[in-house]
C-alpha positions as CSV (number, residue, x, y, z in Angstrom):
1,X,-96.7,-69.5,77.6
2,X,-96.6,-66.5,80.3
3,X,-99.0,-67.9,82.5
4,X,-98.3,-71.7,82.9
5,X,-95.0,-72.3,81.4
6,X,-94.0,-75.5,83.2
7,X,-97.8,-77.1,83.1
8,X,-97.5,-80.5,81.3
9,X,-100.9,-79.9,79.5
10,X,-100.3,-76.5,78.4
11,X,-97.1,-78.0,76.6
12,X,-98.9,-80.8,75.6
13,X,-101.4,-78.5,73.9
14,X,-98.7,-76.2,72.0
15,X,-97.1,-79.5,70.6
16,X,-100.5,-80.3,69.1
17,X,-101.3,-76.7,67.6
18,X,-97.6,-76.8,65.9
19,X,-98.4,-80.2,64.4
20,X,-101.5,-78.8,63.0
21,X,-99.4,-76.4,61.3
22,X,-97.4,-78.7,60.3
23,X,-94.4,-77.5,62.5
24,X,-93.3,-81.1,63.7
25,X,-90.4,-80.5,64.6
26,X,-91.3,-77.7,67.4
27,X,-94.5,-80.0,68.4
28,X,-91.8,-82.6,69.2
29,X,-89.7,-80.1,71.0
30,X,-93.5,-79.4,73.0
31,X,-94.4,-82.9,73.4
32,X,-90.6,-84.1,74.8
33,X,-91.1,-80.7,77.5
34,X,-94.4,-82.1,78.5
35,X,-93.0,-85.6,78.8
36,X,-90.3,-84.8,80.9
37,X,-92.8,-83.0,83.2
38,X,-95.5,-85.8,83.3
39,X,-92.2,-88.2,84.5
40,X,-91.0,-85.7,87.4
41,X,-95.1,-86.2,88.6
42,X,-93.9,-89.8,89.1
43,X,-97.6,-90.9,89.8
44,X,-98.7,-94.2,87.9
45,X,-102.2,-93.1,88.6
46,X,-102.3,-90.1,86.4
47,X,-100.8,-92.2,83.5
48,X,-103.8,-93.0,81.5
49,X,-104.6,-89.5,81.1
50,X,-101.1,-88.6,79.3
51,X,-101.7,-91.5,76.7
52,X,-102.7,-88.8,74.2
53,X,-99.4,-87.0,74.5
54,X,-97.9,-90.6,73.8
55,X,-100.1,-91.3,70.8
56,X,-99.0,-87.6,69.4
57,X,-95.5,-87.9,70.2
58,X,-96.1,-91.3,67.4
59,X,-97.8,-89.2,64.9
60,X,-95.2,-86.4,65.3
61,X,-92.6,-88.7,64.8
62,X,-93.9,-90.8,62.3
63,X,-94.5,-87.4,60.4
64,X,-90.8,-86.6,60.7
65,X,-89.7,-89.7,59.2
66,X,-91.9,-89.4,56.3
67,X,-90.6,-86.2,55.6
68,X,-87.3,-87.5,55.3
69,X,-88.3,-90.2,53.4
70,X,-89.8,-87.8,50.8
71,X,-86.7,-85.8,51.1
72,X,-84.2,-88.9,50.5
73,X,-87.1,-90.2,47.4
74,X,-86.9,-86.5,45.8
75,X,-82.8,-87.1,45.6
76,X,-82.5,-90.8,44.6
77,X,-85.3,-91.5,42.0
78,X,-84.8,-95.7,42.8
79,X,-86.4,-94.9,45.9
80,X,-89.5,-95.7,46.8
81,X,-92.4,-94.0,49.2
């Protein structure tokens, strides 16, 4: 993150090699950075090209409530995944 700290894309990128590694909750934390960069560009034009970082930003978060779903099952047995 030295060189391009504030590049949307660069974040965008980070987010996907934490949720790779599992690390949702940093690539969420990467992904909401880039998102708030994309928005200050303010250019409908460039918008199909961030639907990627959309359709992450859904897996990371659908990740995130499936680990707490696990979570939840593992302490109440009448719940189901």
């Amino acid at each position: 993150m030295k060189f391009y700290p504030d590049d949307p894309a660069v974040l965008h990128e980070l987010g996907v090699i934490n949720y790779l590694n599992r690390e949702y909750q940093n690539a969420l934390a990467f992904f909401q950075r880039a998102l708030i960069k994309v928005e200050a560009i303010d250019q409908v034009d460039l918008l199909p090209y961030w639907e990627p970082l959309f359709n992450n930003m859904g897996h990371v978060c659908r990740k995130l409530k499936y680990i707490e779903i696990y979570e939840l099952a593992q302490k109440k047995e009448h719940v189901f995944i």
